[in-house]
C-alpha positions in Angstrom: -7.0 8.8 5.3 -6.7 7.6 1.6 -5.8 3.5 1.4 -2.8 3.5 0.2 -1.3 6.1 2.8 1.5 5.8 5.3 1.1 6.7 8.7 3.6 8.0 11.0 5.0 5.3 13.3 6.5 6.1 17.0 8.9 3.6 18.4 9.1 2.9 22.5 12.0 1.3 23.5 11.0 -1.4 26.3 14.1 -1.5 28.5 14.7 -4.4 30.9 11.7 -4.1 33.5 9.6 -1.4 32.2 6.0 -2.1 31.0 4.3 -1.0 27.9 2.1 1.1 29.8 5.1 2.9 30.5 6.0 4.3 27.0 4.6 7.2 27.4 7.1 8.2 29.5 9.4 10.7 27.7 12.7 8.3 28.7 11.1 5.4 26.7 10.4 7.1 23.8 12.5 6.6 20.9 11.2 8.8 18.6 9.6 8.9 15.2 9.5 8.5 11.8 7.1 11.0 9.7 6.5 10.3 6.1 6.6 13.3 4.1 5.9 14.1 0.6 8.3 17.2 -0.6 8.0 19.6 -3.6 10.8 20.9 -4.7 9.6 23.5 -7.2 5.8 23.3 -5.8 4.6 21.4 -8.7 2.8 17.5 -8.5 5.7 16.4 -10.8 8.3 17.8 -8.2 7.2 15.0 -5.6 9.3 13.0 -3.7 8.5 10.3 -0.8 10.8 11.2 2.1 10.6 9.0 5.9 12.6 11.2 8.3 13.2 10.1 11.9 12.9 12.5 14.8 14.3 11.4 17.7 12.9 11.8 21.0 14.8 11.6 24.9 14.9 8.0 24.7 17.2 7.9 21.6 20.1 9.9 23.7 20.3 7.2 26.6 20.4 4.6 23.6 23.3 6.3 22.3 24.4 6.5 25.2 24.0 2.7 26.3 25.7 2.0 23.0 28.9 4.1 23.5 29.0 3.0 26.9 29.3 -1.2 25.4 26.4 -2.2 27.7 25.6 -5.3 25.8 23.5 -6.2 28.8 21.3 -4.2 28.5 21.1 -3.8 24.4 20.2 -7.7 24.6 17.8 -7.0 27.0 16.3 -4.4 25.3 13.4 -4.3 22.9 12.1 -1.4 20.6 8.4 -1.6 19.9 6.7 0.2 17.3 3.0 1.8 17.3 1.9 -0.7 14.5 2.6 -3.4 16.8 6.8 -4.3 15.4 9.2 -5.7 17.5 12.8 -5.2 17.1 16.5 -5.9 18.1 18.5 -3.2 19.2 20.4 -3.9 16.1 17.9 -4.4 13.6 15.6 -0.8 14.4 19.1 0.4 14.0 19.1 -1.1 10.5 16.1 0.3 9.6 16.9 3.6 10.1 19.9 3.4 7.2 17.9 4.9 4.2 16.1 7.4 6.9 16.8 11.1 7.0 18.1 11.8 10.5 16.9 15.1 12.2 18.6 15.7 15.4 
């Protein structure tokens, strides 16, 4: 991997009473964001950066806490990235603005 490169991160949401060693369980897993450099006419020049976010069966039963106003459990609720972040509910949510979305 060169320096300067950007690796793709995975984010686990840690829900009130579930353990990290838990995230690899498919209902704790957010999803991911994948960094991708895109070509549009197949030429170095063409390059653009994108970050897109997949996300994975976790991020439904998010949505789904969130439509359902269970501020208990958002406050209660961290998401955890593979580099070692910590986030609000709210504030992954923020960094997912100037993300593409696949769904």
């Amino acid at each position: 991997m060169q320096k300067n490169e950007i690796k793709d991160t995975k984010y686990y949401a840690k829900w009130p009473g579930v353990k990290e060693e838990d995230f690899d369980m498919e209902i704790n897993q957010i999803g991911t964001v994948v960094y991708r450099k895109i070509y549009t006419n197949g030429t170095p020049d063409s390059m653009t950066r994108r970050h897109v976010f997949y996300p994975s069966q976790g991020f439904n039963l998010l949505e789904h806490i969130i439509t359902s106003n269970r501020e208990d459990i958002l406050n209660a609720t961290e998401i955890v990235s593979s580099n070692g972040k910590v986030y609000s509910v709210e504030n992954f949510l923020k960094s997912l603005e100037n993300v593409e979305f696949y769904k």
